[in-house]
TIDREN-654084 format. One record per residue (C-alpha): x, y, z. Coordinates in steps of 0.02 Angstrom, whole numbers, padded with zeros to 5 digits, always signed. Layout:
XYZ/...
# end
This chain:
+10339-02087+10242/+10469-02087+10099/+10479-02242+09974/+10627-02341+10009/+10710-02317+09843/+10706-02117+09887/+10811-02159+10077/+10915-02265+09972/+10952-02151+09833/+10992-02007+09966/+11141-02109+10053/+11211-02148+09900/+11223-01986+09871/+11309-01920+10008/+11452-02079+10000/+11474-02036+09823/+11500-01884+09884/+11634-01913+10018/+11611-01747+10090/+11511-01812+10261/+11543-01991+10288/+11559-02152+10205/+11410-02212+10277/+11274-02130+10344/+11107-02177+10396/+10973-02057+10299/+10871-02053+10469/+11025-01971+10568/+11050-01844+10436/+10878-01791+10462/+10827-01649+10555/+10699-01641+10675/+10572-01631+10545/+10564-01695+10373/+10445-01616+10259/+10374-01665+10085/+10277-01531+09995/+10184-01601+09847/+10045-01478+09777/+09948-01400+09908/+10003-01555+10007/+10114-01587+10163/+10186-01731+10257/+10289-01729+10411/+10364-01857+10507/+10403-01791+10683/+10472-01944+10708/+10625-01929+10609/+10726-01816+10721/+10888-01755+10792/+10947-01619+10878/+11104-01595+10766/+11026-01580+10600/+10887-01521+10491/+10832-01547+10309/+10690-01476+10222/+10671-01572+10053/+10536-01437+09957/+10480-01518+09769/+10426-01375+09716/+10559-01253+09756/+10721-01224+09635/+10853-01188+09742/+10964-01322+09854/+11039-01319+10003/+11132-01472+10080/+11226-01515+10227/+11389-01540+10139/+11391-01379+10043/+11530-01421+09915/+11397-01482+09794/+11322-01387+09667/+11155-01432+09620/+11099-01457+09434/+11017-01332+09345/+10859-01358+09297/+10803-01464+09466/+10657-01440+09564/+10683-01510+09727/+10776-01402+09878/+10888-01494+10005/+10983-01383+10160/+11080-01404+10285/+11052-01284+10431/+11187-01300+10547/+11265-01405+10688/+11323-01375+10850/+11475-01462+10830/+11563-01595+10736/+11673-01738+10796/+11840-01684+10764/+11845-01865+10693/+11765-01831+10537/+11852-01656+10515/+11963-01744+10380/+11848-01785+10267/+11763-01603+10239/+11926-01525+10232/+11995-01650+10113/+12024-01536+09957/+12010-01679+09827/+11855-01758+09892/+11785-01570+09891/+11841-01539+09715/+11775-01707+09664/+11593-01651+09764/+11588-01488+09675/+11563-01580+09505/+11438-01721+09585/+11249-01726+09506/+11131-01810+09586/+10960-01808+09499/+10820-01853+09596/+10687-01807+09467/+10672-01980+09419/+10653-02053+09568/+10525-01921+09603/+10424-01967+09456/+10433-02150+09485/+10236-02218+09495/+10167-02208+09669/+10282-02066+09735/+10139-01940+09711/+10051-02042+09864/+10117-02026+10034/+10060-02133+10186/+09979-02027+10292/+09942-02151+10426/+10061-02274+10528/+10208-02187+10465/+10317-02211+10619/+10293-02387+10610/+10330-02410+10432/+10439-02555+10390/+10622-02491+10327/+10707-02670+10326/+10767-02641+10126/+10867-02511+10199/+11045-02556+10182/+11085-02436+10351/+10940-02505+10427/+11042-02571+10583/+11161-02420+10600/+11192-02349+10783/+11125-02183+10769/+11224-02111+10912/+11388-02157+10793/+11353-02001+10710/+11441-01824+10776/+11384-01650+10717/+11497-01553+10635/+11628-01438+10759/+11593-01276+10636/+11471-01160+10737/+11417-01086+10579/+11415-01246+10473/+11524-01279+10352/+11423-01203+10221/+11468-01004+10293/+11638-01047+10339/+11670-01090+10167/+11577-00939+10120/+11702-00829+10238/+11858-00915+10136/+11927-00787+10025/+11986-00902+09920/+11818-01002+09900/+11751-00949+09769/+11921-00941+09658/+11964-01122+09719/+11802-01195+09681/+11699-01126+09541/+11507-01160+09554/+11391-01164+09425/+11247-01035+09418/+11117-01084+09525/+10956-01076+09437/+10890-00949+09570/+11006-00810+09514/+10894-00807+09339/+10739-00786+09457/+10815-00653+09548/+10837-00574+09419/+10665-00591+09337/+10588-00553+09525/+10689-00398+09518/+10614-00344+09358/+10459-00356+09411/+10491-00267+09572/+10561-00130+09449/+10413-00121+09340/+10277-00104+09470/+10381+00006+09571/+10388+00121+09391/+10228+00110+09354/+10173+00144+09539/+10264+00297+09515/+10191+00373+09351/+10053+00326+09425/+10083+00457+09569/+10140+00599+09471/+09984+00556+09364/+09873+00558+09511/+09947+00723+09617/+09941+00821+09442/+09771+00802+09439/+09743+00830+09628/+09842+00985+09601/+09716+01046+09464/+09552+01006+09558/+09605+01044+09746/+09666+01207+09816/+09835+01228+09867/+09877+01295+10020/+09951+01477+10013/+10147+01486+10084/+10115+01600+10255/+09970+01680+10324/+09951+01869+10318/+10085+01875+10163/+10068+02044+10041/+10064+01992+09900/+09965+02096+09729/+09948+01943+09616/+09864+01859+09794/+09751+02001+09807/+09697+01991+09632/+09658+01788+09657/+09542+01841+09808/+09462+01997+09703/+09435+01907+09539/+09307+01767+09631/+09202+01950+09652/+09099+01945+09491/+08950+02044+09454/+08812+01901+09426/+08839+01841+09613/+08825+02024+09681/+08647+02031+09582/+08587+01853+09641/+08644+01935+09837/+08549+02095+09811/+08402+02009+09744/+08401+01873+09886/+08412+02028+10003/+08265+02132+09955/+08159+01967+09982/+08233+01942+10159/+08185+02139+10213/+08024+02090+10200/+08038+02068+10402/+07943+02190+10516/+08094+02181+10643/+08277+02240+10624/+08318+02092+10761/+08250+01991+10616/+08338+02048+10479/+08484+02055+10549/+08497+01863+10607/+08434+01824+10415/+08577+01925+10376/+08694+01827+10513/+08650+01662+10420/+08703+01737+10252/+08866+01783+10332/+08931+01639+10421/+08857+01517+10275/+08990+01606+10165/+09129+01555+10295/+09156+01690+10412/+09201+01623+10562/+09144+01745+10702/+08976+01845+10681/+08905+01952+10824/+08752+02036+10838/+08713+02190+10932/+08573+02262+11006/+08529+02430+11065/+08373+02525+11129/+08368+02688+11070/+08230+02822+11052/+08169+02842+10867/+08077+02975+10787/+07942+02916+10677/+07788+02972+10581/+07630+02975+10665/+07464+02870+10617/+07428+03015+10490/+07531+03109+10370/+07582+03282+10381/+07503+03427+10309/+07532+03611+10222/+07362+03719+10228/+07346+03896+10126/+07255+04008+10239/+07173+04102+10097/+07125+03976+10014/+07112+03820+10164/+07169+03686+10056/+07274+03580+10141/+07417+03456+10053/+07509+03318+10086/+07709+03346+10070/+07683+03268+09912/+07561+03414+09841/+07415+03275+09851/+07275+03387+09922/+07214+03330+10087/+07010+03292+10049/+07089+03142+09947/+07105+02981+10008/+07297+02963+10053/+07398+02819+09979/+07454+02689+10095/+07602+02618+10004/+07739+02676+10099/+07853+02674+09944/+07731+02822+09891/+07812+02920+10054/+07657+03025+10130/+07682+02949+10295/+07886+02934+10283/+07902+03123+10208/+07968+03209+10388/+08097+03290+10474/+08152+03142+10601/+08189+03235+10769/+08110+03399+10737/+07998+03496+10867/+07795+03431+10838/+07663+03557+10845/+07576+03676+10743/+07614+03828+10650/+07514+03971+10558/+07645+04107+10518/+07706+04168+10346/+07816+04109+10241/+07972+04186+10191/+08090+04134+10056/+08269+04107+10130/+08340+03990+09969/+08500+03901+10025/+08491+03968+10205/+08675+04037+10210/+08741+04166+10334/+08723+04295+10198/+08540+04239+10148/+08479+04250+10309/+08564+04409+10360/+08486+04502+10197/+08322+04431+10248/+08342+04478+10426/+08373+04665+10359/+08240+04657+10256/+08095+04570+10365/+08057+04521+10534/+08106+04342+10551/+08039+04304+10734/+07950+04144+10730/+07913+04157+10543/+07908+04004+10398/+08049+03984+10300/+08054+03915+10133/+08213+03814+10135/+08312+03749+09971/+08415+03602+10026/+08619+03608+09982/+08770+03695+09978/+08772+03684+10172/+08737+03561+10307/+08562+03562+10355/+08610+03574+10529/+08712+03702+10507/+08571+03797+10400/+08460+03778+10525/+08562+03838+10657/+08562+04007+10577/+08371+04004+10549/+08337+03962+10706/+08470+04098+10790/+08385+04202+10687/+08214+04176+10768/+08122+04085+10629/+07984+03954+10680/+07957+03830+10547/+08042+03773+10406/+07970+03720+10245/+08112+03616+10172/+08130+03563+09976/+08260+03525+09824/+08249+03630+09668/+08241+03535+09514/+08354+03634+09437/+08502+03571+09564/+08452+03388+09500/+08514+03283+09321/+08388+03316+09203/+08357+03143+09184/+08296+03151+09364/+08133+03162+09390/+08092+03218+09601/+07975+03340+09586/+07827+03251+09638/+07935+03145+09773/+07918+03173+09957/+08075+03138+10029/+08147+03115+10211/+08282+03200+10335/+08365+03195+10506/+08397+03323+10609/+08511+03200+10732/+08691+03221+10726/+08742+03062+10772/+08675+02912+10885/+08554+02910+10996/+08478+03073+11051/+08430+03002+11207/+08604+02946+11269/+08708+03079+11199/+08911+03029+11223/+08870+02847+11290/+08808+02697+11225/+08645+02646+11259/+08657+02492+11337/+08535+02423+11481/+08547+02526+11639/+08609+02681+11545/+08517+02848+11589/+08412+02933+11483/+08415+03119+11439/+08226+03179+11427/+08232+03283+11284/+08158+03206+11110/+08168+03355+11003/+08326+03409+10929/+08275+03590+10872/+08141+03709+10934/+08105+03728+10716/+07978+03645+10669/+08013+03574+10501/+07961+03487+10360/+07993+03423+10208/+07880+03458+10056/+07908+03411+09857/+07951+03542+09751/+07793+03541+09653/+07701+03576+09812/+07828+03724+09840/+07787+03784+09672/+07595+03774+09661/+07575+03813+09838/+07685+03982+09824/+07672+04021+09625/+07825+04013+09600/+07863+04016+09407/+07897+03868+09333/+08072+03770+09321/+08087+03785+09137/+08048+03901+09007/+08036+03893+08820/+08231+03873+08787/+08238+03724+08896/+08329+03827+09021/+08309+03791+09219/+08258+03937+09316/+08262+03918+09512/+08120+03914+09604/+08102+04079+09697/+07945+04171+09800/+07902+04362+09739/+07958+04468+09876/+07814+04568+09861/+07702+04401+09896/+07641+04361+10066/+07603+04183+10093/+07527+04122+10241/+07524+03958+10288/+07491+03825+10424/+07604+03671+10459/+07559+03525+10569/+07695+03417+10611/+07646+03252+10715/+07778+03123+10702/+07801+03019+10863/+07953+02952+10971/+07977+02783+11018/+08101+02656+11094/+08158+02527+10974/+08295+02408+10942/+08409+02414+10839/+08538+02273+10760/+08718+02286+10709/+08781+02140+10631/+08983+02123+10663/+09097+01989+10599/+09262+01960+10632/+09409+01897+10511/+09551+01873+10642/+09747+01946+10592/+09890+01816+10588/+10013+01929+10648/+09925+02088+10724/+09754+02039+10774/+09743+02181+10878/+09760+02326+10744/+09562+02329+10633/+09507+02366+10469/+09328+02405+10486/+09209+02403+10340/+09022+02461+10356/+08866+02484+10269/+08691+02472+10338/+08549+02366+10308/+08357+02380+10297/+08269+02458+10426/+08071+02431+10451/+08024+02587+10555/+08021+02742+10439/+08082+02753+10297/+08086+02616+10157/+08229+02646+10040/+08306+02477+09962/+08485+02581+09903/+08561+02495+10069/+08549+02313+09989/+08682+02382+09873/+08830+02413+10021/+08781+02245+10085/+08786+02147+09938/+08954+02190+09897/+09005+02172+10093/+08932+01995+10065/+09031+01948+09922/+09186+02011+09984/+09158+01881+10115/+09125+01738+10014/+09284+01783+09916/+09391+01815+10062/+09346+01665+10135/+09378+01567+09976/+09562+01600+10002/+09553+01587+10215/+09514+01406+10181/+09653+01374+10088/+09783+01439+10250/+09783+01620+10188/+09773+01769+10325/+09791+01962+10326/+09914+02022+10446/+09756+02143+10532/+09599+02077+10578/+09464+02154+10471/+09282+02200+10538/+09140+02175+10438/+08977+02284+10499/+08802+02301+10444/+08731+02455+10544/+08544+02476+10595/+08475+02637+10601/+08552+02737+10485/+08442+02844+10401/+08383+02907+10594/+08565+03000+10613/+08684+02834+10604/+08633+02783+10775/+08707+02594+10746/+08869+02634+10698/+08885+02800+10851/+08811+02642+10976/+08931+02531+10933/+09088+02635+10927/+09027+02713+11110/+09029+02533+11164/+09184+02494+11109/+09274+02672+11102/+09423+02637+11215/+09470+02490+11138/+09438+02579+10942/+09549+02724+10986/+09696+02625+11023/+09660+02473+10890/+09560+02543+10739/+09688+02585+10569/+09547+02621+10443/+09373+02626+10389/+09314+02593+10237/+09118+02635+10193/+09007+02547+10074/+08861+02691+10107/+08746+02692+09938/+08884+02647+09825/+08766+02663+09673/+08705+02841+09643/+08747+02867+09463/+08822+02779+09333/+08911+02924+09236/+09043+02951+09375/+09165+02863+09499/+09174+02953+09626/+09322+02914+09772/+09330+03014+09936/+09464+02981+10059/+09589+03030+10199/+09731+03125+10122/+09855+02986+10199/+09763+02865+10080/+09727+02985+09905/+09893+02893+09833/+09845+02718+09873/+09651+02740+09804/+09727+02839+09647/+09835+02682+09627/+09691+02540+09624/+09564+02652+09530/+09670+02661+09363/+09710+02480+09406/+09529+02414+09425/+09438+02534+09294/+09415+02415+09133/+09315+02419+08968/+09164+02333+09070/+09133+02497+09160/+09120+02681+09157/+09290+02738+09253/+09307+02934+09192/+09442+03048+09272/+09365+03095+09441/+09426+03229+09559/+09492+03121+09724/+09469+03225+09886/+09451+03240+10047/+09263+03314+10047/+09127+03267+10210/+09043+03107+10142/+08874+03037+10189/+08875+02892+10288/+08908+02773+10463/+09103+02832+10446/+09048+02980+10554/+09107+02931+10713/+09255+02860+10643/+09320+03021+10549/+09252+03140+10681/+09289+03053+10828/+09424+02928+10815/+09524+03032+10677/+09521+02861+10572/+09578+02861+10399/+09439+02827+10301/+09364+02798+10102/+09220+02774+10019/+09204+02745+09828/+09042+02792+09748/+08967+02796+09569/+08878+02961+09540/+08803+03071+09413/+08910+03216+09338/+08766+03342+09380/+08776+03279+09552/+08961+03339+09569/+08944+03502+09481/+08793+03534+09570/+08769+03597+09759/+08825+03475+09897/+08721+03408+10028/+08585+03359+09932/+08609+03168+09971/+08538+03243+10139/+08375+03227+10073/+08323+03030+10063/+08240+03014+09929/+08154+02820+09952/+08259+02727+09811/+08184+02562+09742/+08271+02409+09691/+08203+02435+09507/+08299+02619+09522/+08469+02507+09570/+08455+02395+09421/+08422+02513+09295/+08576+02624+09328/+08672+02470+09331/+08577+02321+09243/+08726+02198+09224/+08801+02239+09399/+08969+02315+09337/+08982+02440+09427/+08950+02352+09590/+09087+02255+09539/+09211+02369+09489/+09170+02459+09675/+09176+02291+09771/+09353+02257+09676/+09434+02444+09705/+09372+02438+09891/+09407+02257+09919/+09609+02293+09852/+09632+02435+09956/+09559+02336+10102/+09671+02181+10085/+09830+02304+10070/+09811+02399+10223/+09766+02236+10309/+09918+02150+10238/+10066+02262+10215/+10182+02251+10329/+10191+02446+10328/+10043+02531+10329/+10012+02620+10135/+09980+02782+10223/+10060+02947+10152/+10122+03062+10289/+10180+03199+10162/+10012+03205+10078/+09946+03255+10230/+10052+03407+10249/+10029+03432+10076/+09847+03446+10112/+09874+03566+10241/+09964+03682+10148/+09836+03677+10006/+09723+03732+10139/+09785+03893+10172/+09814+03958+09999/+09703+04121+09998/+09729+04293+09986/+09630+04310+10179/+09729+04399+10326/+09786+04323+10474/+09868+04171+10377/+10061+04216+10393/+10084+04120+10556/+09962+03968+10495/+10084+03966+10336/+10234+03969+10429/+10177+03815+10539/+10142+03729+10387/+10307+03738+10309/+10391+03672+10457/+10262+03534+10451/+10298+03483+10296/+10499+03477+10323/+10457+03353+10464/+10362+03256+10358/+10475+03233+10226/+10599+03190+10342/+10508+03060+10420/+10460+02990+10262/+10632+02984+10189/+10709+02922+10336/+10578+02803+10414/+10460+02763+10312/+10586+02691+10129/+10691+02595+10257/+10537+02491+10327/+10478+02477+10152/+10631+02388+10111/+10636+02215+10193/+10823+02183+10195/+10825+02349+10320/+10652+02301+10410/+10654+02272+10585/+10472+02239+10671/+10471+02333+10795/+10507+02485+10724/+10390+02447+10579/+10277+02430+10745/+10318+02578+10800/+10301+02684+10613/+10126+02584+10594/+10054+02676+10779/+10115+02858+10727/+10035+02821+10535/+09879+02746+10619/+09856+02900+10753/+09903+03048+10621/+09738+03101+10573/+09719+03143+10766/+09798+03316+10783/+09681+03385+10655/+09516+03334+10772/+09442+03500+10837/+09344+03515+10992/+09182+03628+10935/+09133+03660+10767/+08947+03716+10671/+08830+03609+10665/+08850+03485+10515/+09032+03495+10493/+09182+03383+10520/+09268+03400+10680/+09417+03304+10562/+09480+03489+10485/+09565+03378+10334/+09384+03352+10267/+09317+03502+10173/+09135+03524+10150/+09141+03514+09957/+09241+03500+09810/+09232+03697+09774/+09306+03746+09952/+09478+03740+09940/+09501+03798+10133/+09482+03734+10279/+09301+03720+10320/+09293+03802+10482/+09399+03959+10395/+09302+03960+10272/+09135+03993+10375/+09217+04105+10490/+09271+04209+10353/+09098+04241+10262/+09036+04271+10442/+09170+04392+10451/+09108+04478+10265/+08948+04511+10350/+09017+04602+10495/+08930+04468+10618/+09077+04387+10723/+09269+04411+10737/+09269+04306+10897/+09221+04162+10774/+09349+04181+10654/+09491+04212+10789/+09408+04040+10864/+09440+03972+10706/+09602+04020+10663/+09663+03947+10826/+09600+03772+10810/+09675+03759+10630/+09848+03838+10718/+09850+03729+10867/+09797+03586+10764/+09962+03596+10631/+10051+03627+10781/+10011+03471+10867/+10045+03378+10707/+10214+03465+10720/+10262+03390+10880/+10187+03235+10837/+10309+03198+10683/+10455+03292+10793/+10426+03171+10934/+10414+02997+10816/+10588+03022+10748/+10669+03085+10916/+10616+02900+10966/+10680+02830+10815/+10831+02904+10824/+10873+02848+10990/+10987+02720+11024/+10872+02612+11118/+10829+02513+10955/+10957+02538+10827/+10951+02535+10665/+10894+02359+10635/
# end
């Protein structure tokens, strides 16, 4: 395969060299394969072989490798030639590799075979008959092969040289050219492994920038991580939400809505969305509207003052049909009318010494009281009918109603026709549909006016005068009430964001959507729009790995405006499980009712944590001036919750500044509110912003906080603000106070600072603080109370009562002479109530105290 001068040149070599033998036949030294790269060329001979030996002879390679190591090879060659390694070695032949002068004289040996590679025709191999090529030039042509012994080195004499110590010192080597490639190989390694890296800080910066990183721990509390969630709330995607809602409550069914309103939900991320159905018994307006007729005269109106010979309008957002009392008794009524104004226990007793009530018309203003509670005394008294309005003159002036019908329920809570239970299939139903023997109805106060002749509202100085019918006057009228029951259904819509750590403990936040039977207010989308972008923001950050310790509940209630039927359904469903697991409610009812005003109402346990994130969230955007926070009765689906469970509760709401100083209880009267109405009092959405942001903070907190940001203290401070009066009987109640107070500054000096402070936390006795925080409202839940009012005693019934408002009834009953057994009744809920509280702090740090848990 080789040329013959190549063979030739190769023993010569290894002679010169003395370091194998004097002679030896090229063949022998050969290994079992001899291969000659050239180009992208190869040639073996398979026939050259022996078992002893191999060379690989590489032209294109730099480095060389020989059998008889000792020689260096010349720098700047191209050609590779190794010696792998024997089995053995003669011991024969031992002399000559360990002869130290014929290894000294090998170490300065060149042999260059770059010449005889570039001799003409050594580019071309013989591919074909190599094996029986003729070699007869070959001056070893004739040598025994099986003369020739392998070496006796296992490793070859190469590494056992290598394993000298004194190898390298005895006999220097030149550089091999490979150690300059090594090093030029290892700069390039170097370089791409450099720029590989830049490269990788270059690319994660960016990937950093553009992709979210996930949070450290689920359910951490954390401000600056509750401001990252609030500030993807902004008010141009609460308008686009409210707008996209009015179109979808175009539905005729609530079932239909409410899975519209599903989709919106869980598009935004929310994982689990539930809806709930319930058939309850509605009251609604008949197929004609209800009517006022003068007997005097026989003209007959429409609640609105539209007389009855005209043709009536048939837009429902014009109210004829949808201006009734939902629930009230359905009949007819010719009696006269007599003015009662505000319908308190001192109104109607003067009237009642005055007149004979007995199945008489009154002339109702609405406010000041609970309806229910007014009407209670009217009908004790005897009355018949009711005619029920608002006078102007407890309205803004830049409210215009007096031409408005308007709407009201007489229904305490759920619905009527499963009273205490849910009303769920197979559930029996109670057969009474009206709520009140009154007949009652609702009429605009320009009908009252023109109707009665009553003087008008204002006179020449601009000055409101209250409506009010001449005693001397007699007025007879007839009323025709014909409003209808029917079953319906009705839709909540739930979803669920699941706790990390306490799953089991709920923050439940509610408003109520559209409803197509009755009335057709559009105020609702208001609540649900910022509920809906709460949950796109929330979710924002729940992608990223973020939790809250608590699960929070999201609700949309059906049926609202019929007595909160979908919020009393659902909590009667679920009541067992709410009174152990529910921490707080917070309601989104109507949150825009003004624009001059924020308005906050909550639990007294959470006055300190609202104060806290209203001067936080108020900015230059929106109106934020220094509102009275209280504990009044607020409208709303956190009935049940506050009067029921004992749940701390809030609801933020923007309002006017005539509607505070004004009587309360006039948002009884629903008024039907259009989507126009919304935007005008807040055009750029601001204010839904700043209510979604103040709400949304104080939701996250209680959700997250490891304790719960309730203030025991302020509860007893409450209490004791209660009873500040000059009335008898309060010694005792005083008394009880103090001592209340005492325990709860001891609890929250001893309990609550040390589980606020991490270093001394210990979970389950933060556990345990969280269940008597969560259960504290509780001991103030009395068993019977008027009509209309809070069974929660911490709730007043405005902003002017200062007392308790079961006192403070029983007392102006008491004025008129008309009950001591109800103010003794009274005073002994409020007593047995501080009491239990009493016991209720006693008994949390007797626990805590004992040495069953220690102190960490």
């Amino acid at each position: 395969m080789f040329t013959h001068s190549f063979y030739s040149n190769l023993n010569l070599w290894f002679q010169e060299a003395g370091a194998c033998t004097e002679t030896v036949p090229y063949p022998t030294i050969l290994a079992d394969r001899l291969n000659l790269v050239e180009g992208n060329r190869q040639v073996s001979n398979p026939s050259l072989r022996t078992a002893e030996t191999r060379i690989e002879i590489c032209l294109n390679e730099t480095a060389v490798y020989e059998r008889c190591p000792l020689l260096s090879w010349p720098q700047g060659k191209k050609m590779a030639y190794q010696k792998v390694n024997a089995d053995q070695r003669a011991p024969g032949h031992s002399q000559y590799l360990d002869n130290d002068d014929l290894q000294a004289t090998a170490l300065d040996l060149e042999w260059d075979m770059e010449q005889e590679l570039e001799e003409p025709g050594f580019d071309r191999f013989q591919l074909d008959g190599a094996e029986n090529q003729n070699l007869g030039n070959s001056e070893t042509g004739d040598l025994d092969l099986d003369s020739i012994q392998p070496a006796t080195s296992p490793k070859g004499r190469f590494q056992r040289l290598q394993e000298d110590s004194d190898y390298v010192s005895r006999y220097p080597r030149t550089t091999p050219k490979n150690s300059h490639c090594n090093i030029f190989r290892f700069s390039k390694i170097f370089c791409t492994l450099t720029l590989l890296f830049i490269l990788g800080i270059v690319i994660g910066y960016y990937a950093r920038t553009k992709c979210p990183s996930l949070d450290p721990s689920p359910g951490m509390s954390d401000p600056q991580l509750y401001q990252e969630i609030l500030k993807e709330i902004k008010a141009e995607d609460i308008q686009k939400i409210f707008r996209h809602l009015i179109q979808l409550s175009k539905s005729e069914d609530d079932t239909e809505f409410a899975e519209k309103l599903k989709v919106q939900w869980t598009s935004r991320g929310l994982e689990e969305v539930q809806l709930f159905n319930y058939s309850v018994l509605l009251s609604l307006p008949g197929s004609s509207p209800n009517t006022v007729t003068l007997k005097n005269s026989s003209q007959c109106f429409y609640p609105d003052g539209q007389p009855c010979d005209q043709e009536p309008r048939k837009d429902p957002s014009q109210g004829l049909l949808y201006s009734y009392a939902a629930y009230s008794a359905r009949g007819t009524l010719e009696a006269e009318v007599i003015d009662v104004r505000y319908g308190t226990a001192e109104d109607v007793s003067r009237i009642q010494v005055m007149k004979n009530v007995t199945n008489r018309i009154a002339l109702l203003k609405l406010g000041k009281l609970p309806l229910l509670y007014k009407l209670s005394l009217l009908e004790k008294a005897g009355f018949g009918g009711v005619l029920l309005y608002v006078d102007p003159c407890d309205l803004p002036k830049t409210t215009n109603l007096s031409h408005s019908p308007f709407m009201v329920s007489l229904n305490p809570g759920g619905d009527p026709s499963t009273p205490g239970y849910p009303s769920i299939d197979g559930s029996s139903r109670a057969g009474r549909s009206d709520l009140t023997r009154l007949l009652v109805q609702p009429i605009s106060a320009s009908l009252a006016a023109s109707v009665f002749a009553l003087p008008k509202e204002r006179d020449q100085t601009d000055t409101c005068r209250p409506l009010q019918l001449p005693h001397d006057e007699i007025r007879i009228v007839t009323m025709k009430v014909q409003t209808v029951t029917e079953y319906k259904t009705l839709t909540n819509i739930v979803g669920y964001l699941k706790g990390a750590s306490f799953p089991d403990r709920y923050i439940i936040v509610g408003s109520h959507h559209h409803s197509p039977y009755g009335y057709n207010g559009q105020e609702w989308a208001s609540g649900t729009a910022i509920i809906t972008a709460f949950i796109q923001a929330l979710m924002l950050k729940v992608k990223r790995g973020w939790r809250p310790d608590r699960t929070i509940i999201l609700c949309s209630w059906g049926g609202t405006t019929f007595g909160n039927i979908g919020s009393y359904e659902w909590a009667e469903d679920f009541k067992k499980v709410l009174q152990k697991n529910v921490v707080a409610y917070v309601s989104l009812h109507n949150p825009i009712r003004g624009n001059s005003s924020l308005h906050p109402i909550a639990s007294p346990s959470l006055q300190q944590l609202v104060a806290e994130k209203k001067n936080f969230n108020c900015s230059w955007r929106t109106k934020c001036p220094e509102a009275n926070l209280s504990s009044v009765q607020m409208q709303g689906d956190g009935d049940f919750f506050i009067n029921h469970l004992g749940t701390p509760s809030l609801q933020v709401v923007y309002e006017d500044l005539k509607t505070l100083e004004g009587p309360s209880f006039l948002s009884e009267a629903l008024f039907p509110v259009r989507a126009a109405e919304i935007e005008e009092l807040d055009p750029l959405f601001n204010l839904h912003e700043t209510i979604a942001k103040l709400s949304g903070e104080v939701i996250l907190q209680i959700a997250s906080d490891p304790v719960l940001p309730f203030n025991a203290l302020d509860i007893a401070l409450e209490v004791q603000n209660s009873l500040k009066g000059d009335q008898p009987h309060m010694f005792q109640l005083l008394e009880m106070a103090s001592h209340l107070r005492d325990s709860a500054e001891l609890f929250q000096s001893d309990e609550m600072r040390p589980a606020n402070d991490p270093k001394e936390r210990a979970p389950i006795r933060v556990r345990m603080l969280n269940d008597i925080l969560q259960d504290l409202e509780k001991n103030f839940l009395v068993q019977q109370v008027p009509p209309g009012f809070y069974r929660n005693i911490l709730y007043r019934l405005d902003e002017k009562t200062h007392q308790f408002s079961i006192l403070h009834e029983a007392w102006e009953q008491e004025k008129l002479h008309l009950s001591n057994e109800t103010l003794q009744a009274a005073l002994s809920m409020v007593l047995n109530s501080i009491n239990s509280a009493q016991v209720y702090f006693k008994a949390g740090l007797d626990v805590f105290e004992s040495g069953l848990l220690g102190k960490n």
